[in-house]
N, C-alpha and C positions, 0 to 999 in steps of 0.2 A: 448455228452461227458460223459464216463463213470468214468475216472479217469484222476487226474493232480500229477503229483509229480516232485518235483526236481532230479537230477544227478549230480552228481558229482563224476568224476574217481578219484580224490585223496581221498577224504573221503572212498569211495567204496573200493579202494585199502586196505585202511588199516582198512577200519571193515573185510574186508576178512583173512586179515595177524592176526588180532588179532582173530575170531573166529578160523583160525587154531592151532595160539597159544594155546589156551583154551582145544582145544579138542584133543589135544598132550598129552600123557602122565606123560611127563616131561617135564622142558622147552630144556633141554639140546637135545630133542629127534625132536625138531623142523627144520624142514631141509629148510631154506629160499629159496636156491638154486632151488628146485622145484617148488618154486611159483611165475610164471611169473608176472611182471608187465602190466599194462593194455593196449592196442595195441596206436604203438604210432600215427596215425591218431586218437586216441579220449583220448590221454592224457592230463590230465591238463584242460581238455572241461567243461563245466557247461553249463546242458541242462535241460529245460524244457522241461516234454513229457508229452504229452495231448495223452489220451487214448478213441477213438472213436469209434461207431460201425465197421465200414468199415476199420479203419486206424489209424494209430500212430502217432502224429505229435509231432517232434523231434525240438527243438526251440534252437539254440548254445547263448546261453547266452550272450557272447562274440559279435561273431560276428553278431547276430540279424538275422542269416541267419535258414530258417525252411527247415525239410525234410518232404513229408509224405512216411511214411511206409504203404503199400496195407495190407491189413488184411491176404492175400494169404502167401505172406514172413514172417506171424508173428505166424501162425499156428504151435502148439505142443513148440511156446519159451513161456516162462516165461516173464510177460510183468511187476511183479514185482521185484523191486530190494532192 
């Protein structure tokens, strides 16, 4: 195990809405309309994601259900959030 960290799409949501606020000019210059909300298959999700040589293992909080991700599909993403 190389790294653990929590998920969460509503927090994530709106550290992202607030870093684009910030880095606006203005606030009046902030355009909501262009910034999607998070896909709705993993909105509202709280996940644990264990981060391993070979693979990513995705934990739904919720539902106690795990994914693993193959290290091949996870190549050139960004595995921090």
């Amino acid at each position: 195990v190389k790294q653990v960290n929590f998920y969460d799409d509503d927090v994530r949501f709106w550290q992202n809405w607030h870093n684009r606020s910030a880095a606006a000019e203005a606030p009046t210059a902030v355009h909501t309309s262009s910034f999607s909300s998070p896909a709705p298959s993993t909105k509202g999700r709280h996940f644990l994601v264990i981060c391993c040589l070979n693979k990513a293992i995705f934990l739904d909080l919720v539902t106690m259900r795990g994914r693993d991700v193959p290290k091949q599909e996870l190549d050139n993403k960004s595995l921090h959030w």
